[in-house]
N, C-alpha and C positions, 0 to 999 in steps of 0.2 A: 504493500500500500504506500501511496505519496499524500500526502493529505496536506494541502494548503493552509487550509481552514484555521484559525485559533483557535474555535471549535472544536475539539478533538472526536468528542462525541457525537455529535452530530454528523459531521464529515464522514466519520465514517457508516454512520449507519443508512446516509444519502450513498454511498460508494456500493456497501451491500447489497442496499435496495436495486440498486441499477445491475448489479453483476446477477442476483436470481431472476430478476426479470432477464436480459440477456438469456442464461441458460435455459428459462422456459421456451426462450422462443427459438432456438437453434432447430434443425433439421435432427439432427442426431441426439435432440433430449431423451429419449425414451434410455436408451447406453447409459445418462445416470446414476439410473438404477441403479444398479450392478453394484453388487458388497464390496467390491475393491476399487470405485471411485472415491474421490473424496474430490470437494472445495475447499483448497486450504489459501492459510495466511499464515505470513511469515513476519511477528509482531515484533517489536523492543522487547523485552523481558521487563524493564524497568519500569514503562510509560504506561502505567496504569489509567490513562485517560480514558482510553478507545474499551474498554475490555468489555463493559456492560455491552457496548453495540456488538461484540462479537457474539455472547451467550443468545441478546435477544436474536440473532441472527442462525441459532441452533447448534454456531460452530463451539467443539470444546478445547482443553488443551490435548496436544497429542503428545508431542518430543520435544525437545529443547536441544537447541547448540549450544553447547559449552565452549568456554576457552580458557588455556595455562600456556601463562608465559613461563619463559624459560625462567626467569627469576624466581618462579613461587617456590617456596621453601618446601624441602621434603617432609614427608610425616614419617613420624617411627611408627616403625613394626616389628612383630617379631621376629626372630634368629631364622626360626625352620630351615634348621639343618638339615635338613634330608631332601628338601626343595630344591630343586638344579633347575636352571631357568638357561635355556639356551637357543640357538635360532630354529626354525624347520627347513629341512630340506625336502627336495623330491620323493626320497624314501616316506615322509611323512603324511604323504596326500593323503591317504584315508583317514587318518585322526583328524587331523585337519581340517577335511571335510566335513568328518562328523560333528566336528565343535562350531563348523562355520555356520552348522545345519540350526545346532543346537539354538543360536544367538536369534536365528530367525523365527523360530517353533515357539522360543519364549517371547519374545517382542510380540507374538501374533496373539499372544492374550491380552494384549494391552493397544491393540490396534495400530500398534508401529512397524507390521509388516502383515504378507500379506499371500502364505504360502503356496504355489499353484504345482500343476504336474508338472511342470518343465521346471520347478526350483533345484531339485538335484543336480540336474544335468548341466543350469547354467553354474552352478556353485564350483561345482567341480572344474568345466572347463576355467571357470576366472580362477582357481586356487591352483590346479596344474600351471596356468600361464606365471600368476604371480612369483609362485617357490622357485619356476625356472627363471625367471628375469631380476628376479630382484629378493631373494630368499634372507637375506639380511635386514628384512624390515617385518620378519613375519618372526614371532616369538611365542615358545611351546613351557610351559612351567612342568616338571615330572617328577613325580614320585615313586621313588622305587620303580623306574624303568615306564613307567606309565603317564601319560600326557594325561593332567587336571586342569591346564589352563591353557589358553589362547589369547594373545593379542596381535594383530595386526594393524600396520600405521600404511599409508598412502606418502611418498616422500613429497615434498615441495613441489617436484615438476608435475606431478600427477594429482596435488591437491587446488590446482588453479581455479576449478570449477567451484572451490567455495570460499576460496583464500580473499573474495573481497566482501565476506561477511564480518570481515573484524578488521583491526589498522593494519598499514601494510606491514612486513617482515616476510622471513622465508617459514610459511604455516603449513605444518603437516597435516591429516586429518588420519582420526583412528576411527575406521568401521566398527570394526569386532574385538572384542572380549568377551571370553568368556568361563566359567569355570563350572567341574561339576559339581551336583549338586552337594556332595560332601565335604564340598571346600570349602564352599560361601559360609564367610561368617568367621572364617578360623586365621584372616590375617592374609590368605597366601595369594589375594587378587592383590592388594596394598604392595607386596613385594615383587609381583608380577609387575606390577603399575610403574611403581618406584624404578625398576631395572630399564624397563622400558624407555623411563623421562630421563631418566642420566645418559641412555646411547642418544636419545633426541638431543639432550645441551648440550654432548659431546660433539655432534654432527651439526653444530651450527642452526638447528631451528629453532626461533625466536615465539613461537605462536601453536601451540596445538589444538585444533577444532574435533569434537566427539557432536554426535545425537544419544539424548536417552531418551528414552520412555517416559513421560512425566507422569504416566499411573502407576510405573513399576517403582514401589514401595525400597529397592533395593537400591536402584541406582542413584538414584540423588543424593543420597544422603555419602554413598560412595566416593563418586567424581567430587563432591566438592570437598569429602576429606583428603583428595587426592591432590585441589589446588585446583579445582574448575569452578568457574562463577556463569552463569545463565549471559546469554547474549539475545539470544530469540528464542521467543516462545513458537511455535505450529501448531497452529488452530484448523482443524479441520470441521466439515460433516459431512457425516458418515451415513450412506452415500452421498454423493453429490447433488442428488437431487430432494437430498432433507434441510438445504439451505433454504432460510426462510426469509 
């Protein structure tokens, strides 16, 4: 949204108004429908002005971008000595897949994704491509020989498509994390997280962008122990044709 208005409220709920009407009259409104459109906006986090015209509008919050700069202080955690945190290779793809799988299957409870028949297939081929091009940006946590965590970052030249949602610098973005379910809670995503941000300050990025889930109960409270502060909210509804 661009809103000229000093009005904040009002502006936008004239902007609304005019975009459902818009969709009602397209050719292809009836495709609305469909459970995996949405109407979204991409708000301030901060600018509580507009937010009424968004709910009366039916849209709600969905995710949020985050950002950490490279200055933000690390958090302590514990030792977990038996945790070896190292990069993935090739050899890795099916764990790999299965955790990339895992971060979509749980987002889809909270409407932050959006699982189809073809999500295997495309997961795989972008995680095959990724470990062979760029396998140092993709990070496995293991215990006792076994993979419990995943995170993966996008490097600066591949995070352009959102590097101008925050000030300039060289901004990563990280899609995925993720760990199972016996880990959450016990420390070892914080040192998964931590290992990860010290090879980012190492390698010169000044800015790292994430989405969470703003229903999922876990992440928030997560990312910003980790040094992430809300930049934009995403307001969607759900379908696209329940914007009012």
């Amino acid at each position: 949204m661009r809103l000229g208005d000093a009005d904040t409220l009002a502006a936008a709920d004239d902007l609304l108004t005019q975009w459902r009407d818009h969709l009602a009259n397209l050719p292809e409104a009836p495709e609305a429908t469909a459970d995996d459109t949405s109407a979204t906006v991409a708000w301030p986090s901060r600018d509580v002005t507009g937010v009424l015209a968004l709910q009366r509008h039916g849209l709600q919050p969905l995710t949020v971008i985050a950002v950490r700069r490279a200055t933000t202080p690390v958090p302590k955690h514990g030792d977990h000595h038996d945790l070896v945190i190292r990069h993935a290779g090739p050899a890795d793809l099916d764990k790999v897949i299965e955790l990339e799988l895992g971060v979509i299957h749980y987002d889809a409870h909270f409407g932050a994704a959006f699982p189809r028949p073809a999500t295997p297939e495309l997961v795989q081929e972008a995680t095959r491509k990724n470990l062979a091009q760029r396998p140092d940006w993709t990070w496995l946590a293991m215990r006792c020989g076994e993979p419990v965590g995943l995170a993966v970052v996008e490097p600066p030249d591949e995070a352009t498509w959102i590097a101008g949602m925050t000030r300039p610098g060289r901004t990563a973005y990280l899609p995925s994390m993720f760990l199972s379910p016996d880990d959450r809670g016990t420390g070892t995503g914080a040192k998964l997280i931590t290992h990860v941000h010290e090879a980012l300050d190492a390698r010169g990025v000044d800015l790292t962008l994430l989405h969470y889930a703003q229903l999922n109960p876990l992440s928030g409270p997560f990312w910003h122990r980790m040094g992430y502060r809300p930049l934009w909210s995403i307001w969607a509804a759900l379908p696209a044709s329940t914007l009012r």
